[in-house]
Backbone as CSV, one residue per row, in Angstrom:
resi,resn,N_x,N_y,N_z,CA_x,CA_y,CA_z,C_x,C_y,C_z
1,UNK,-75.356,-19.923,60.779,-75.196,-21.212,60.086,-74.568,-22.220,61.021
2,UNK,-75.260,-23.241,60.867,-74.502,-24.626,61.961,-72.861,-24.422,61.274
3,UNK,-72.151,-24.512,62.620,-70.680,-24.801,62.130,-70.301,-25.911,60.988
4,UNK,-70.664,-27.459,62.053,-70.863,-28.737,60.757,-71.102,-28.166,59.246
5,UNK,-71.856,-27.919,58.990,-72.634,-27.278,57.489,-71.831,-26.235,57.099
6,UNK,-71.258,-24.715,57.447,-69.962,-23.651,57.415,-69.050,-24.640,57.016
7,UNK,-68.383,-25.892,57.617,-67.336,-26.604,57.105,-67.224,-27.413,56.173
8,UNK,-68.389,-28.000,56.211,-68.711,-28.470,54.874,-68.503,-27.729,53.646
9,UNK,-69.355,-26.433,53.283,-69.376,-25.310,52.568,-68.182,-25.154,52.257
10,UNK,-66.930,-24.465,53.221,-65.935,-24.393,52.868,-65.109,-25.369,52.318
11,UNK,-65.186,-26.506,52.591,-64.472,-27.666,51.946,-64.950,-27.984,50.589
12,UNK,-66.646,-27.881,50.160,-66.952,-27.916,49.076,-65.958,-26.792,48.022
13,UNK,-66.418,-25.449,48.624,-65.799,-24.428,47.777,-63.734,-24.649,47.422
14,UNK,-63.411,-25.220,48.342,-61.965,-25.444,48.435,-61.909,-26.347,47.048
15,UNK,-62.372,-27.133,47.447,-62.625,-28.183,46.104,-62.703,-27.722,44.708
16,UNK,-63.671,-26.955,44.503,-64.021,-26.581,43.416,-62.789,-25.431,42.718
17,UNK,-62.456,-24.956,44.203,-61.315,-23.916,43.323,-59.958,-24.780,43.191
18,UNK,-60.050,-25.840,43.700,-58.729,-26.691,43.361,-58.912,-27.385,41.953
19,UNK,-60.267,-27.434,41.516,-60.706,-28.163,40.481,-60.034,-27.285,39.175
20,UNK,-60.921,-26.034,39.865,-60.325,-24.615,38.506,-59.165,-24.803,38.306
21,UNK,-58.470,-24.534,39.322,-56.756,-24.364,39.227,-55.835,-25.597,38.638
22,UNK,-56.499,-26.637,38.088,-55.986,-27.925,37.553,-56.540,-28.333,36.382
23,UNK,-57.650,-27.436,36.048,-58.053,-27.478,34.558,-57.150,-27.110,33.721
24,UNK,-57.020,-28.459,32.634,-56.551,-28.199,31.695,-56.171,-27.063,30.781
25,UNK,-57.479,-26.321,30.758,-57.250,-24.879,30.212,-56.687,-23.836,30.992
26,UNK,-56.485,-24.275,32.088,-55.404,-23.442,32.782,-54.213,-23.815,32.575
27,UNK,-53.888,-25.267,33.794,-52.673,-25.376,33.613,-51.604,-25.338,32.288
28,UNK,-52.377,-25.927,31.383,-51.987,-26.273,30.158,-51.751,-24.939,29.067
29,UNK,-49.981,-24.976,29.112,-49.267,-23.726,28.822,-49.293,-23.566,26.854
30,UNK,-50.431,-22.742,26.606,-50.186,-22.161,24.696,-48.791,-22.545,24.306
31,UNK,-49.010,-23.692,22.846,-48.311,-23.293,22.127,-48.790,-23.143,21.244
32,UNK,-48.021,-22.524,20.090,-48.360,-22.274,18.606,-47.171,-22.662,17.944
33,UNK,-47.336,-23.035,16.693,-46.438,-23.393,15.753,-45.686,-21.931,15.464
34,UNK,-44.658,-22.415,15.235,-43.455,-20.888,14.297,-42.656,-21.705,13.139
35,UNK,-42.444,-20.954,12.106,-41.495,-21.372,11.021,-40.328,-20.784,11.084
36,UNK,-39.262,-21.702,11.169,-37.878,-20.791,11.838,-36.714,-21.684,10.662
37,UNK,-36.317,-20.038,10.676,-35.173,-20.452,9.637,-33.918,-19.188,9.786
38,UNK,-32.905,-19.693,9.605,-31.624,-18.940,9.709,-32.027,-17.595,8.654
39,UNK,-31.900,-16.436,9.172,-31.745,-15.252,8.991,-30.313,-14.534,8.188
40,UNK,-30.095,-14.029,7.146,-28.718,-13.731,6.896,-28.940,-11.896,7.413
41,UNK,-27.703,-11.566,7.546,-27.387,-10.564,8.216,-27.277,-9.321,7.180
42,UNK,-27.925,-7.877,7.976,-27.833,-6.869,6.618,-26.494,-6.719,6.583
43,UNK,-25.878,-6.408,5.020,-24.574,-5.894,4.878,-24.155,-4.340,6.067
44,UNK,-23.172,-4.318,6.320,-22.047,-4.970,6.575,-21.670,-6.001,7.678
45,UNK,-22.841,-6.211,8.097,-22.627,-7.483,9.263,-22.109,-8.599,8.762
46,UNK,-21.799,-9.838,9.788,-21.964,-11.242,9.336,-22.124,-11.660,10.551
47,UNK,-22.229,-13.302,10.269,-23.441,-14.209,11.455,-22.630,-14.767,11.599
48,UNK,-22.283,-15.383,12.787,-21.096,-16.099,13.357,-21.953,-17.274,14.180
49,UNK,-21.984,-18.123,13.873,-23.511,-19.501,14.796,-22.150,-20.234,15.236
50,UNK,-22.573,-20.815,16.649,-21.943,-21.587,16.937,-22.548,-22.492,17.578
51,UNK,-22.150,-24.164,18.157,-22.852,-24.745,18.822,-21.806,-25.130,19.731
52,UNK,-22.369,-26.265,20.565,-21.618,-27.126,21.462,-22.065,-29.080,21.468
53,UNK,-22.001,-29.510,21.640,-22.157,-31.204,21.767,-21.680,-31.770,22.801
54,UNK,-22.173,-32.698,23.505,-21.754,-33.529,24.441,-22.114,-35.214,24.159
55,UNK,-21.491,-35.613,24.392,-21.705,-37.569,23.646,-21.821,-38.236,24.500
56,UNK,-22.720,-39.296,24.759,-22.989,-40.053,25.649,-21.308,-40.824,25.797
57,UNK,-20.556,-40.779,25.286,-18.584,-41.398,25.871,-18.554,-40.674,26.877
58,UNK,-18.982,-38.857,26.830,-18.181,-38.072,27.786,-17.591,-37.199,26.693
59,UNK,-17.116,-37.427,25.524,-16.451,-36.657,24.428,-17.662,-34.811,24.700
60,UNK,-16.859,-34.119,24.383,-17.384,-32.665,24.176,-16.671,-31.904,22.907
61,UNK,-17.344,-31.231,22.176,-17.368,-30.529,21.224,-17.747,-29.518,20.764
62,UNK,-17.281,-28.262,20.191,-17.740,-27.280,19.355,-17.315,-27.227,17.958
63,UNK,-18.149,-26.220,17.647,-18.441,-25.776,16.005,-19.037,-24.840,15.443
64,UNK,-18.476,-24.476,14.724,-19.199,-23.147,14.197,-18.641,-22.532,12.629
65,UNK,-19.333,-21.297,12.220,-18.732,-21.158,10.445,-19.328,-19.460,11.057
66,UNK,-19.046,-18.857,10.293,-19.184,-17.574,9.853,-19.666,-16.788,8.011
67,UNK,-20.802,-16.604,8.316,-20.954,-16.162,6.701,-21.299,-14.774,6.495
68,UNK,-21.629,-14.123,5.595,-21.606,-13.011,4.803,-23.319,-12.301,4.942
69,UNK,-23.318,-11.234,4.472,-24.653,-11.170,4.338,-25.429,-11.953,3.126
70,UNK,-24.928,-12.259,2.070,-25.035,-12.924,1.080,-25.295,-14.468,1.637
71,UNK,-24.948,-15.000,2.498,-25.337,-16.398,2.959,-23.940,-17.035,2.818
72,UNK,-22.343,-16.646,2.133,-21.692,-16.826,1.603,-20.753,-17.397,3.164
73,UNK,-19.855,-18.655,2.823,-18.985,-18.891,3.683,-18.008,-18.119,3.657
74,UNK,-17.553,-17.695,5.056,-16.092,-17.450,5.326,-15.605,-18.120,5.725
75,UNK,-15.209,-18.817,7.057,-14.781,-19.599,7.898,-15.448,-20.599,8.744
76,UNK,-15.261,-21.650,8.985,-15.786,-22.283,10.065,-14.544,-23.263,10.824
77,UNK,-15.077,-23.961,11.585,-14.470,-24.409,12.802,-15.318,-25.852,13.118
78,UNK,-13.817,-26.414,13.539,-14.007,-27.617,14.457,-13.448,-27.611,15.637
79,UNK,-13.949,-28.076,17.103,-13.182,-28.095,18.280,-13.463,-29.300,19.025
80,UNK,-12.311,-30.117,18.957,-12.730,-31.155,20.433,-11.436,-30.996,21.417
81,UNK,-12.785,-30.846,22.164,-12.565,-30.676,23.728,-12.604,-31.555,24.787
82,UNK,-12.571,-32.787,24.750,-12.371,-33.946,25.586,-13.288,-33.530,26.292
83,UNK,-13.367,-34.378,27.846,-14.388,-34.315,28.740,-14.594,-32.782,29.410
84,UNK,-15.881,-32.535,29.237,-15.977,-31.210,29.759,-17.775,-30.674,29.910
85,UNK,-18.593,-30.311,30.065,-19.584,-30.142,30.053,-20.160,-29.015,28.865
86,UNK,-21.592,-29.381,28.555,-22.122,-29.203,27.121,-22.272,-27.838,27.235
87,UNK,-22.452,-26.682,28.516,-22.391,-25.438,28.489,-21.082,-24.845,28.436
88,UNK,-20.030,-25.654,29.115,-18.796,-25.349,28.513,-18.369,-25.769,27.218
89,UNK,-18.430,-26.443,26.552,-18.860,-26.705,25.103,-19.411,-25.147,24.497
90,UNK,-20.361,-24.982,24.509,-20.952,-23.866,23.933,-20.245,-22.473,24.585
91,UNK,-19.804,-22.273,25.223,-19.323,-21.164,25.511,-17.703,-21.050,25.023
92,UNK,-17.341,-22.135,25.069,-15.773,-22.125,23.998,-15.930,-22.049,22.813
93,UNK,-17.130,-22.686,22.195,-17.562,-22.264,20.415,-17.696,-20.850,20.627
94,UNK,-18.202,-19.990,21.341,-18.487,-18.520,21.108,-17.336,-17.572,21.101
95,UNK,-16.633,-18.546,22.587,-15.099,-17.860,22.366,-14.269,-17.769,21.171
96,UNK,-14.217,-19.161,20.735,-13.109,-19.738,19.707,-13.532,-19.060,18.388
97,UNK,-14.771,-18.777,18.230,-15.287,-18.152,17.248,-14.991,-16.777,16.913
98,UNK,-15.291,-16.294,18.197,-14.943,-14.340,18.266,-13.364,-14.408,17.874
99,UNK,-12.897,-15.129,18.525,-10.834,-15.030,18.175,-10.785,-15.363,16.615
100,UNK,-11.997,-16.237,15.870,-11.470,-16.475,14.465,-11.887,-15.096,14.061
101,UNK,-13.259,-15.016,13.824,-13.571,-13.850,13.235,-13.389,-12.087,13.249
102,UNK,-12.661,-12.065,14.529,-11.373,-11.118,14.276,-9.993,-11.285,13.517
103,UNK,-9.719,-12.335,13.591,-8.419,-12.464,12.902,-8.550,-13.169,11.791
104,UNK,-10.001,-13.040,10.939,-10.649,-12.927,9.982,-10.826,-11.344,9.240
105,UNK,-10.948,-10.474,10.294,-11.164,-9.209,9.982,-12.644,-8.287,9.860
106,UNK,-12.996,-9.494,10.250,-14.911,-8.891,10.666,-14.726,-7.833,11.847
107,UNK,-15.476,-6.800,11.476,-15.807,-5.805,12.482,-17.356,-5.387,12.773
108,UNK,-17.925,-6.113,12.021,-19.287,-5.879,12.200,-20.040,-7.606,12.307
109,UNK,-20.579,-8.089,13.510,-20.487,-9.443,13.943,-22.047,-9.606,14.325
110,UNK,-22.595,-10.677,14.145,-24.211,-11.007,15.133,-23.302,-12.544,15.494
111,UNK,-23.422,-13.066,16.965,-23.048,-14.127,17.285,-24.550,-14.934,17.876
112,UNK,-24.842,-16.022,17.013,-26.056,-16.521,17.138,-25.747,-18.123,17.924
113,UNK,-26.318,-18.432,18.886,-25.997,-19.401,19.311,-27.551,-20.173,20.518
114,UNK,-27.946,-21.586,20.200,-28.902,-22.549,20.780,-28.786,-22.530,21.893
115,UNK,-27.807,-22.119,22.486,-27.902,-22.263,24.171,-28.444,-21.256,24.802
116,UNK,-29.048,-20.899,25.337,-29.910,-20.036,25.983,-29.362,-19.775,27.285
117,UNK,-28.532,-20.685,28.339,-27.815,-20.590,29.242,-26.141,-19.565,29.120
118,UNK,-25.967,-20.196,28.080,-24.641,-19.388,27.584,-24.669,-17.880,27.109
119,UNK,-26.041,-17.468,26.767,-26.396,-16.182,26.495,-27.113,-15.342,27.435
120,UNK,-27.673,-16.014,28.338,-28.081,-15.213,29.328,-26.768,-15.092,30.638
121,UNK,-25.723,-15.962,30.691,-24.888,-16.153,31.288,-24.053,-14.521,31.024
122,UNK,-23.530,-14.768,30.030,-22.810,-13.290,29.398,-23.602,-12.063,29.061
123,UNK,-25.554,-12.263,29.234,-26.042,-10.822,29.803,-26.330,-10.296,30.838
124,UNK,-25.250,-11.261,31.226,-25.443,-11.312,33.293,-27.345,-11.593,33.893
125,UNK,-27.479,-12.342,32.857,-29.242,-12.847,33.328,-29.173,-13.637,34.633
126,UNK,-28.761,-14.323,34.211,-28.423,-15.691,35.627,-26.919,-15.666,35.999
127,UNK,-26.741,-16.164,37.683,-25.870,-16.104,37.881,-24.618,-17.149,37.398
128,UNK,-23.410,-17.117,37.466,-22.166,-17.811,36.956,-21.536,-18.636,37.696
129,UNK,-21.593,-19.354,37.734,-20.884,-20.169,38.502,-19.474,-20.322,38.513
130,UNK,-18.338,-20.845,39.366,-17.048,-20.801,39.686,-16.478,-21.614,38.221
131,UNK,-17.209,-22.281,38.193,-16.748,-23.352,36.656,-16.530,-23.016,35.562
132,UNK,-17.404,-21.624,34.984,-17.471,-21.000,33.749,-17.196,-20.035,33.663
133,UNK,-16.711,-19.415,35.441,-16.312,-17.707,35.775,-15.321,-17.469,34.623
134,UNK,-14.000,-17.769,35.101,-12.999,-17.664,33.901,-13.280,-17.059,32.377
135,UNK,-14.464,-18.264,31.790,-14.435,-18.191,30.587,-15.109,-17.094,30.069
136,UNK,-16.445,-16.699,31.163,-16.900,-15.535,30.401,-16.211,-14.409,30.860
137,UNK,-15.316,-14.308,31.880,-14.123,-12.995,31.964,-13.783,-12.894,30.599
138,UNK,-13.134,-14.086,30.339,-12.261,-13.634,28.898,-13.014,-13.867,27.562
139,UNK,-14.153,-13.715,27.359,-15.391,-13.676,26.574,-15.296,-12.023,26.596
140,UNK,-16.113,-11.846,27.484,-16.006,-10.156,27.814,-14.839,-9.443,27.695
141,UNK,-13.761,-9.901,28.673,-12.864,-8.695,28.120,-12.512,-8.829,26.577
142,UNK,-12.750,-10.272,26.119,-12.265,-10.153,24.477,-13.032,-9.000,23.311
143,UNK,-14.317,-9.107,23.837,-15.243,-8.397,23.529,-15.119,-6.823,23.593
144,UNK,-14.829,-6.345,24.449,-14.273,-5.253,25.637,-13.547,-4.054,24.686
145,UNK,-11.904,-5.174,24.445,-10.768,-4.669,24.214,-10.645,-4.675,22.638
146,UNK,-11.295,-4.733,22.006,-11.227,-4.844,20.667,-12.462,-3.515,20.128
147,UNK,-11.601,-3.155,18.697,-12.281,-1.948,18.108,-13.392,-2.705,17.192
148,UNK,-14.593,-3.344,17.625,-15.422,-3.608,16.988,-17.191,-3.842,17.255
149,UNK,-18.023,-4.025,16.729,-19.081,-4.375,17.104,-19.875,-5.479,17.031
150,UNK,-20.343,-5.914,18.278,-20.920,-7.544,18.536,-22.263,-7.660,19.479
151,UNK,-23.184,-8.051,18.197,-24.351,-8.494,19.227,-24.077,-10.264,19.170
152,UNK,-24.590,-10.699,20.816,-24.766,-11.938,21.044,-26.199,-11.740,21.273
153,UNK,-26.717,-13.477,20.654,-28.182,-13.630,20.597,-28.711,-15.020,20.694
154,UNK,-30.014,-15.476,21.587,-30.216,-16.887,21.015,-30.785,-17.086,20.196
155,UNK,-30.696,-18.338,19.412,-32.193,-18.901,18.390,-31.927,-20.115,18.689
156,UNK,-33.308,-20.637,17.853,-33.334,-22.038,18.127,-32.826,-22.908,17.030
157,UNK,-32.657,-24.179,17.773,-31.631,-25.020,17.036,-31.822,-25.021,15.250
158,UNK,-33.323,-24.879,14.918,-33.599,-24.819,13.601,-33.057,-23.967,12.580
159,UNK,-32.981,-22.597,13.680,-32.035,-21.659,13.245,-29.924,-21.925,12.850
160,UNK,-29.611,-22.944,13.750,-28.057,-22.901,13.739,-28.133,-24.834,12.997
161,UNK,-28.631,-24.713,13.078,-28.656,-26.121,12.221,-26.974,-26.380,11.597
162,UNK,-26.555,-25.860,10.790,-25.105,-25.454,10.459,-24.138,-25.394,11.532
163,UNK,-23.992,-25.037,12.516,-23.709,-25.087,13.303,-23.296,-26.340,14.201
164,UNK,-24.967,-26.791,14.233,-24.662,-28.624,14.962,-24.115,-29.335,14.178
165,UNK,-24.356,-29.247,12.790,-23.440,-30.160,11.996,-22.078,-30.115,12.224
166,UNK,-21.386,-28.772,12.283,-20.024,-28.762,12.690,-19.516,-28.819,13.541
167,UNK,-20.265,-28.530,15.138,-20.098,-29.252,16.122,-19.904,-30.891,16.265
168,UNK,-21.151,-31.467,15.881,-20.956,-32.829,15.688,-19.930,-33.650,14.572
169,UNK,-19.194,-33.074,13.462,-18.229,-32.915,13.139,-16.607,-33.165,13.399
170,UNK,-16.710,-32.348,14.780,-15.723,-32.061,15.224,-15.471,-33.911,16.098
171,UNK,-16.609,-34.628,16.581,-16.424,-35.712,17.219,-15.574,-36.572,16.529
172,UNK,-14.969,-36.231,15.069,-13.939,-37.121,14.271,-12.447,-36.926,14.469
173,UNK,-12.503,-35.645,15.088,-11.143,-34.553,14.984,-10.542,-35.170,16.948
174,UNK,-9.152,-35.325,16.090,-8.276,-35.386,17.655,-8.215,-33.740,18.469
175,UNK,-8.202,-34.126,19.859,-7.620,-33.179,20.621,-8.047,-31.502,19.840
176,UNK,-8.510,-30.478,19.898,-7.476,-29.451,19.320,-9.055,-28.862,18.687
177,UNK,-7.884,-27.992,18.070,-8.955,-26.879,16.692,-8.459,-27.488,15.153
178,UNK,-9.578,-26.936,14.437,-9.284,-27.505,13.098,-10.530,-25.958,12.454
179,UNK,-9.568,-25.192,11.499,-10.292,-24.194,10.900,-10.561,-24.817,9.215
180,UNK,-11.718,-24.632,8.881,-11.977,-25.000,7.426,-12.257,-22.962,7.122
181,UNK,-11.188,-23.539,5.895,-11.762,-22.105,4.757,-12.526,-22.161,3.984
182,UNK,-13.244,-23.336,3.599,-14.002,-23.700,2.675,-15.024,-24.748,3.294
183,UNK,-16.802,-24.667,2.655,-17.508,-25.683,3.455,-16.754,-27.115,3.469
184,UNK,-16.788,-27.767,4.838,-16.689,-29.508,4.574,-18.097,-30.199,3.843
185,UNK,-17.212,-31.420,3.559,-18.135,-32.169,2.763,-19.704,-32.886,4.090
186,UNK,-20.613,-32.274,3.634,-21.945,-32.547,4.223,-22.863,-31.167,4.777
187,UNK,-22.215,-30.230,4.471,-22.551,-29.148,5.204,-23.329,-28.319,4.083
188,UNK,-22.975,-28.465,3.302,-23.413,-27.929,1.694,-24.572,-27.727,1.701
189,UNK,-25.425,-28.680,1.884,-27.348,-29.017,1.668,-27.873,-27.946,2.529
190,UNK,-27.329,-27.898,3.622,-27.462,-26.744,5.244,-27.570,-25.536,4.710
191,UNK,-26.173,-25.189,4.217,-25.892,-23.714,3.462,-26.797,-23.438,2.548
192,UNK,-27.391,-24.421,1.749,-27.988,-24.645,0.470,-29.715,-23.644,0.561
193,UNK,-30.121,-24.680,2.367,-31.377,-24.813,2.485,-31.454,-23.103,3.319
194,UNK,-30.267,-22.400,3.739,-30.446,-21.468,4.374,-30.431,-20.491,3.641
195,UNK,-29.452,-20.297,2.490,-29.431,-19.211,1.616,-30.843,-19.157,0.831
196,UNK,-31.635,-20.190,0.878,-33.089,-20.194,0.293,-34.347,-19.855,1.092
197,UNK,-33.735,-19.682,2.402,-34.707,-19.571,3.319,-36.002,-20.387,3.680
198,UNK,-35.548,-21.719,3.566,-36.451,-22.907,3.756,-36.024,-22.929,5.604
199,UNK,-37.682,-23.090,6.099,-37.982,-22.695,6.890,-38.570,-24.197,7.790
200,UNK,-38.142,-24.431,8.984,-38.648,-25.495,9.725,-39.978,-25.404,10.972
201,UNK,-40.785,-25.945,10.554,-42.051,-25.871,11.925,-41.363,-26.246,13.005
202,UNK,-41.962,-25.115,14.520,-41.473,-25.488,15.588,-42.601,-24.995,16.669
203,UNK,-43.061,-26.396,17.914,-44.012,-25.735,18.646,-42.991,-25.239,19.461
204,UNK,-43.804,-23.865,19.837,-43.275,-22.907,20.710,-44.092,-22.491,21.369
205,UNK,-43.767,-22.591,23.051,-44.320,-22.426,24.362,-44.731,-21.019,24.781
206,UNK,-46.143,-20.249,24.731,-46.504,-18.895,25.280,-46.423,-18.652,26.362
């Protein structure tokens, strides 16, 4: 074959497989719809959701509640945390949470939480950085040193919905922690829509 014409050829064919490899039906990653809704926990467990918030001020926040298998409140939580970042945010709701719901008296725990960084962080998925080392030491050893049992898990936000509310919540509260024994006012409809198992559409990436 004339060289000229061989190079041609090959440049045609180059083409065409660059064409494949940029088709839509390739590149273009499945989704499908899912209906996602907060899960209550078999007896004797309970669900401990927590979130985190960050505010365009710089303000940072957590929040979180703890309920029953019944859907039933035990405890929840407010935390502001002044300037600090939104994964540290979420990883102090998980903390601040495990310290309530022991000294609540739960021994049987699912800790459900939207961040996906903060949970793969503490299954040693990805590595830790110097910033958050600290916190998941004492995550773990809290975890560790105590006579009880705890799965950590993610879901998606549709799932902790309750959660962001009391995170975002907390943006009213000075400095500090603030424990509610009883739902706050707005949170009700949340609890309402979860103990019924009303369920939210979500596209989700294959």
């Amino acid at each position: 074959m004339d060289p000229t014409a061989l190079l041609v050829d090959v440049s045609l064919r180059a083409e065409e497989m660059s064409k494949i490899h940029n088709h839509f039906l390739v590149t273009r990653r499945l989704k499908i719809e899912k209906w996602i809704r907060w899960h209550p926990p078999d007896w004797p467990w309970c669900t401990l959701n927590t979130d985190g918030a960050h505010k365009a001020n710089g303000v940072s926040t957590a929040g979180g509640l703890i309920r029953d298998y019944s859907g039933r409140w035990l405890t929840g939580f407010g935390l502001m945390l002044g300037s600090c970042s939104v994964t540290m945010a979420e990883l102090r709701g998980i903390y601040q949470g495990l310290i309530l719901a022991w000294n609540f008296g739960i021994r049987w725990l699912h800790v459900e939480t939207d961040s996906l960084c903060a949970t793969q962080m503490l299954a040693n998925q990805v590595e830790t950085t110097n910033e958050f080392a600290s916190l998941i030491f004492a995550i773990k050893e809290y975890l560790q040193k105590k006579d009880w049992q705890v799965s950590i898990s993610h879901v998606y936000r549709e799932a902790n919905l309750a959660a962001d509310f009391m995170a975002n919540l907390a943006c009213s509260l000075p400095l500090g922690l603030l424990v509610y024994p009883s739902p706050p006012l707005g949170v009700s409809s949340i609890l309402l829509y979860d103990s019924y198992g009303v369920a939210t559409p979500r596209s989700v990436v294959f």
